[in-house]
MMTF fields as JSON, N, C-alpha, C and O atoms, coordinates in Angstrom:
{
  "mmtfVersion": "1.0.0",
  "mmtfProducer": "UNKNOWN",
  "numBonds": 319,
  "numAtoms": 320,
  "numGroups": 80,
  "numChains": 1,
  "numModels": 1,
  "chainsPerModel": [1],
  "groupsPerChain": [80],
  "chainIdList": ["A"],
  "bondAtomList": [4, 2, 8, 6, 12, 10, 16, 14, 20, 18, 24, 22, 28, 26, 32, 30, 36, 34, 40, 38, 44, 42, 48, 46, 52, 50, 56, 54, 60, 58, 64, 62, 68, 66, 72, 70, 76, 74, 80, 78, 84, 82, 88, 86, 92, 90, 96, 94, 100, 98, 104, 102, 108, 106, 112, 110, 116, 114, 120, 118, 124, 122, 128, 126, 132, 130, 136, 134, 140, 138, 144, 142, 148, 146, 152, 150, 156, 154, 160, 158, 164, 162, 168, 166, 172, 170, 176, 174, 180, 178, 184, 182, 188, 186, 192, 190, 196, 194, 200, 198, 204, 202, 208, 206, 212, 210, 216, 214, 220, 218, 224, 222, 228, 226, 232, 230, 236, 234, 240, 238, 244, 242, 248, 246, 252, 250, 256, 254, 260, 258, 264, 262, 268, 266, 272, 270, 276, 274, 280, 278, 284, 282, 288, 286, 292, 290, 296, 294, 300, 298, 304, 302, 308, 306, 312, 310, 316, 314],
  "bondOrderList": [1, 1, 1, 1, 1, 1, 1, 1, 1, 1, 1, 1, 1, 1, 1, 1, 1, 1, 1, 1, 1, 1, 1, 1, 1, 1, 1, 1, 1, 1, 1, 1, 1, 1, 1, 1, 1, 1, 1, 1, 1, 1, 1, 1, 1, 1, 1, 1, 1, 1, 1, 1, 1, 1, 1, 1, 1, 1, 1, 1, 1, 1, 1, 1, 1, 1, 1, 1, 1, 1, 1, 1, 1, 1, 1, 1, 1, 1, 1],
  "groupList": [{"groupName": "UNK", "atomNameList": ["N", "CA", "C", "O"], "elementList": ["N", "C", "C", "O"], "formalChargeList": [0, 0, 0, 0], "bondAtomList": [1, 0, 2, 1, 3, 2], "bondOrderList": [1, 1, 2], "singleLetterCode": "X", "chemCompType": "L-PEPTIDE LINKING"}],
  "groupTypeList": [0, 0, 0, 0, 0, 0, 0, 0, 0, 0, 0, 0, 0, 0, 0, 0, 0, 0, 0, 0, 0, 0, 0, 0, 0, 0, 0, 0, 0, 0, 0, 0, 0, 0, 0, 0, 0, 0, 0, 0, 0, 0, 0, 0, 0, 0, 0, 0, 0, 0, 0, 0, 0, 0, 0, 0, 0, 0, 0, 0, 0, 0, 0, 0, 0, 0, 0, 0, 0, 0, 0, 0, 0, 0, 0, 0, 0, 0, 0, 0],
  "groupIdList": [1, 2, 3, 4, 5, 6, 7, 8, 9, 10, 11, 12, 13, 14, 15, 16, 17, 18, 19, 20, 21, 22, 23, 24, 25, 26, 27, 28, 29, 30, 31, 32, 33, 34, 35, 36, 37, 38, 39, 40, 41, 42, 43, 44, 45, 46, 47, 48, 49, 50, 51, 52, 53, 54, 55, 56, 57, 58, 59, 60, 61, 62, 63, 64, 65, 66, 67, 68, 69, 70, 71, 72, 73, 74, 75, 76, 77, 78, 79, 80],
  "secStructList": [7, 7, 7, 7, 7, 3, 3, 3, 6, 6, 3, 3, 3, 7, 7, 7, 7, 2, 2, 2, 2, 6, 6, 6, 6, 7, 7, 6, 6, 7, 7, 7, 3, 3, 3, 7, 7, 6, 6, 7, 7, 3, 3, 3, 7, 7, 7, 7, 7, 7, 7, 2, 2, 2, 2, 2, 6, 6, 6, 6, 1, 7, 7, 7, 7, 7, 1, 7, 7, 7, 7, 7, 1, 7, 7, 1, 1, 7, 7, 7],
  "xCoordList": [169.239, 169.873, 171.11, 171.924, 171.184, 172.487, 173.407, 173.011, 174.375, 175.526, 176.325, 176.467, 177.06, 177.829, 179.244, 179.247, 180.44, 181.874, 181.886, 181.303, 182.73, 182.87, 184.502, 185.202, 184.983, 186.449, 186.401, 185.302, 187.321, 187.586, 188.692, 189.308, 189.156, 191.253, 191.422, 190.587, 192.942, 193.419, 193.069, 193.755, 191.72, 191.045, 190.068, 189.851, 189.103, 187.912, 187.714, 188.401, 186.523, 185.463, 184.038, 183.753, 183.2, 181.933, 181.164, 181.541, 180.005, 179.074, 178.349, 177.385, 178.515, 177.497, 175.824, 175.888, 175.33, 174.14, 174.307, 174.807, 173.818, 173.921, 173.278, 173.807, 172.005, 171.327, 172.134, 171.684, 173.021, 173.899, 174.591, 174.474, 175.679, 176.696, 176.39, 177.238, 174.815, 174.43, 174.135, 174.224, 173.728, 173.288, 174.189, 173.833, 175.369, 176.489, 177.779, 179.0, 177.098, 177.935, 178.937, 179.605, 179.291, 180.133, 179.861, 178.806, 181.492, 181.108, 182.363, 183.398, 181.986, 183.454, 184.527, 184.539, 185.756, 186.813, 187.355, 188.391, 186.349, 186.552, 187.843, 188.119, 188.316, 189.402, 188.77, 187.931, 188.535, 187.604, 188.717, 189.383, 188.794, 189.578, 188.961, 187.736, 189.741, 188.732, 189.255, 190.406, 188.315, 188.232, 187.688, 186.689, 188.645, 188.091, 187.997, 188.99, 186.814, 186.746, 185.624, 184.661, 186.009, 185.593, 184.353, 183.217, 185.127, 184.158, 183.387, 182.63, 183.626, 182.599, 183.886, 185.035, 183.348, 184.242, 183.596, 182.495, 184.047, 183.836, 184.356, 185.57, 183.498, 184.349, 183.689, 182.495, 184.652, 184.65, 185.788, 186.953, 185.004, 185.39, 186.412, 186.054, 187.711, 188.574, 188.446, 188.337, 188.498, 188.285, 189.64, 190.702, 189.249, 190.185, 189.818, 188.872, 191.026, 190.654, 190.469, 191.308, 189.408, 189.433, 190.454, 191.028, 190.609, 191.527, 191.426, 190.331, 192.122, 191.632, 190.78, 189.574, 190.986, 190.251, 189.044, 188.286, 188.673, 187.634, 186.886, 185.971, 187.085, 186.303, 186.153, 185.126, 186.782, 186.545, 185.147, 184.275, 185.405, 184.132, 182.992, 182.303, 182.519, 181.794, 181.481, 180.715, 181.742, 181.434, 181.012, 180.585, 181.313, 181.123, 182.607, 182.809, 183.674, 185.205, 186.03, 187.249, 185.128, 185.486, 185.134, 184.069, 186.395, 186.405, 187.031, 188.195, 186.19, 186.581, 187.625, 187.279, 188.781, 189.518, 189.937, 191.034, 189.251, 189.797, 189.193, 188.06, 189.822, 189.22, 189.138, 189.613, 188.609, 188.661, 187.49, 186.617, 187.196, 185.909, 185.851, 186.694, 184.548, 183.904, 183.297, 182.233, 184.729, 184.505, 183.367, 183.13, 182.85, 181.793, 182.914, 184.08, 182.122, 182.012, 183.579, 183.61, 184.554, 185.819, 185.05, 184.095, 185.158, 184.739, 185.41, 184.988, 186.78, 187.791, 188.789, 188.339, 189.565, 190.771, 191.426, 192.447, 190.798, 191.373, 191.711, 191.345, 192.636, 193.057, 193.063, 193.438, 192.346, 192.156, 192.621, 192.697],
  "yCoordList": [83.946, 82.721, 82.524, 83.416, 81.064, 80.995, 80.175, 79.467, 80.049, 78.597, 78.784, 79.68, 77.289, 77.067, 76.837, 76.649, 76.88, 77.287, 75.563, 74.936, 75.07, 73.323, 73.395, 74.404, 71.753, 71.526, 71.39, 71.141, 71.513, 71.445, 71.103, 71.946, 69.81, 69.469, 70.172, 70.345, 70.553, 71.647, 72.706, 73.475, 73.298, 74.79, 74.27, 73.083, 75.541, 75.686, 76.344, 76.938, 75.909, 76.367, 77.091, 77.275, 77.439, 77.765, 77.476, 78.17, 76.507, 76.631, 77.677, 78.012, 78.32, 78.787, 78.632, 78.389, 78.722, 78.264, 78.876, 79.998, 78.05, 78.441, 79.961, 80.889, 79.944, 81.131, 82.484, 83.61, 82.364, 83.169, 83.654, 84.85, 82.935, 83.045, 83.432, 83.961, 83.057, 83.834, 85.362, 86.275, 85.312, 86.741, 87.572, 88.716, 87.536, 88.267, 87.691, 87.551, 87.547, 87.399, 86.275, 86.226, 85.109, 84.703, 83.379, 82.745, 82.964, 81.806, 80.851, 81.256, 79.371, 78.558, 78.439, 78.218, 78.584, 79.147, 80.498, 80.871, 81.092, 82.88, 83.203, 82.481, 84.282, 84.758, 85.297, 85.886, 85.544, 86.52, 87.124, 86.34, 88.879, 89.536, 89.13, 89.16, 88.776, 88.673, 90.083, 90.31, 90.715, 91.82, 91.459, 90.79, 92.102, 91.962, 92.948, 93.116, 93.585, 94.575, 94.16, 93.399, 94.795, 94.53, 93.946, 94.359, 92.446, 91.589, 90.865, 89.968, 91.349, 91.137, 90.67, 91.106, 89.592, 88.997, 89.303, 88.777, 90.014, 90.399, 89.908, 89.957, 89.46, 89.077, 89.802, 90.0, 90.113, 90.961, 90.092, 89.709, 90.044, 90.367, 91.035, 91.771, 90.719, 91.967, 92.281, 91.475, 93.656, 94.247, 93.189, 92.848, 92.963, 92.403, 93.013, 92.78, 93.837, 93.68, 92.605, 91.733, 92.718, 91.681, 91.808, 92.877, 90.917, 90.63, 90.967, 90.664, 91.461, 92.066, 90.475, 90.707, 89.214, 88.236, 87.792, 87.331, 88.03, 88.371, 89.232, 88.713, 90.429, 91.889, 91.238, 91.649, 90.488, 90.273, 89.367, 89.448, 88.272, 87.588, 87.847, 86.952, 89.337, 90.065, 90.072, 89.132, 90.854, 90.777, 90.038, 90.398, 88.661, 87.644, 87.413, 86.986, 87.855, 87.6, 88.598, 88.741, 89.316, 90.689, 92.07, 92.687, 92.374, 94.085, 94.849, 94.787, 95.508, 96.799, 97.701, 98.744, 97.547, 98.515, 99.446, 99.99, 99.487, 99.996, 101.598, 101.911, 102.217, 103.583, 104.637, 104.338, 105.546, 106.824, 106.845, 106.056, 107.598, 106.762, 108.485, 109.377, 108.4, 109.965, 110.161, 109.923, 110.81, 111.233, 112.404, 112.734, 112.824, 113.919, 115.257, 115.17, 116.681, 118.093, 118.307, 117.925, 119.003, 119.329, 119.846, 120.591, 119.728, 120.106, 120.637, 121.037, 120.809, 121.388, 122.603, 123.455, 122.448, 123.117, 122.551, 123.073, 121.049, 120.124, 121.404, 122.578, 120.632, 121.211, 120.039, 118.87, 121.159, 119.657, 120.031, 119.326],
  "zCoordList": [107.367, 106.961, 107.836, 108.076, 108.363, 108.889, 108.422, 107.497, 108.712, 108.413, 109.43, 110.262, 109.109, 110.94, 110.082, 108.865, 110.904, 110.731, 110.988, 111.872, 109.929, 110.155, 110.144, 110.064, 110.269, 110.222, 108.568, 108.072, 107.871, 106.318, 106.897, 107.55, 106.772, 106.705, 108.152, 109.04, 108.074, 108.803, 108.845, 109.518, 108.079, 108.509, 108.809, 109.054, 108.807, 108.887, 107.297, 106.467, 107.425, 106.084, 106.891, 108.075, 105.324, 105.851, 104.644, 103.7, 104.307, 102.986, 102.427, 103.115, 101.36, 101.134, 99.878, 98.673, 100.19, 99.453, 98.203, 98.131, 96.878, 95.62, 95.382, 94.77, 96.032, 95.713, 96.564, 96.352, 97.276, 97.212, 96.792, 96.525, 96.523, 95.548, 94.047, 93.328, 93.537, 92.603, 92.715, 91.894, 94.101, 93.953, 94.348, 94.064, 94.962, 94.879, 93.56, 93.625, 92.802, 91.371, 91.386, 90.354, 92.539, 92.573, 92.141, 92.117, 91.666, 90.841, 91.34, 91.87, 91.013, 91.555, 90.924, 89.713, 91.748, 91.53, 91.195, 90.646, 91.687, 91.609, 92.965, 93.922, 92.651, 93.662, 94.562, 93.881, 95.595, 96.388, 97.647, 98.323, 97.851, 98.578, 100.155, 100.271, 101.289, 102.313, 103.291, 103.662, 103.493, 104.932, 106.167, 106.43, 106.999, 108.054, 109.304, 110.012, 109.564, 110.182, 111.665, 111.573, 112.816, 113.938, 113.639, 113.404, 113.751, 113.957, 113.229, 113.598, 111.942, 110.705, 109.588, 109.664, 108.457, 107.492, 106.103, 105.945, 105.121, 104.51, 102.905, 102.707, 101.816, 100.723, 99.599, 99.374, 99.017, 97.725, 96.544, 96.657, 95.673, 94.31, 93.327, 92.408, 93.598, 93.04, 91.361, 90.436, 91.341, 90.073, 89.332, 89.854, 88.341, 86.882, 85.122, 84.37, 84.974, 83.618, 82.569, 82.344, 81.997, 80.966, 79.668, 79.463, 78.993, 78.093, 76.846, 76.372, 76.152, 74.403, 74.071, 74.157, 73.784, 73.766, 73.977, 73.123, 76.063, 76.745, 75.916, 75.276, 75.797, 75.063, 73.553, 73.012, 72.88, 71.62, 71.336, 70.472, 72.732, 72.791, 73.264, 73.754, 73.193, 73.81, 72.657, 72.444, 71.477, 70.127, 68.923, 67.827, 69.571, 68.594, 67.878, 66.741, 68.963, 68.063, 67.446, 67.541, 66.753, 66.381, 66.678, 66.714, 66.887, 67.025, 66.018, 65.623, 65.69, 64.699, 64.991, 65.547, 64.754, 64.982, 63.626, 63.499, 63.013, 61.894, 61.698, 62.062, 61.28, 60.748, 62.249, 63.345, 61.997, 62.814, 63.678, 63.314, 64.829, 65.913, 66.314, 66.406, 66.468, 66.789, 68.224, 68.795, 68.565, 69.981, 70.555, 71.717, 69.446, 69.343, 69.277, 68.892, 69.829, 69.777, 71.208, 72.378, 70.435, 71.26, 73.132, 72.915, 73.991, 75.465, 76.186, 77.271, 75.751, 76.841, 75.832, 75.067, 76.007, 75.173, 74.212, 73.766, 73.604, 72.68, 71.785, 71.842, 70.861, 69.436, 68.226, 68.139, 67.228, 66.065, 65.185, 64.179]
}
């Protein structure tokens, strides 16, 4: 697959095709880190934690925080 480097304004841009950007997870208005190593341009995704909120709506809103959570069988030198 190719694409060509156009004028955008005072830069340059480059398109990329939907079925791309799906398949490297990216979505519009995402932040993307750019690298650049001999010769080659590289974009990544920077790690972000999600938000007690984010994680809540993973759940349907709620998270259980209540009560005591079983880490299983001691593995190291814990003390209980």
């Amino acid at each position: 697959m190719q694409t060509q480097v156009k004028a955008w304004g005072n830069s340059q841009g480059i398109r990329l095709p939907k079925e791309v950007l799906q398949e490297a997870s990216f979505s519009l208005d995402d932040y993307l880190d750019i690298k650049v190593s001999e010769g080659m341009i590289t974009l990544v995704k920077p790690f972000r934690h999600q938000t007690l909120e984010e994680r809540a709506a993973m759940y349907g809103g709620e998270l259980s925080l209540d009560g005591e959570f079983d880490w299983g069988k001691p593995v190291g030198r814990e003390i209980w």
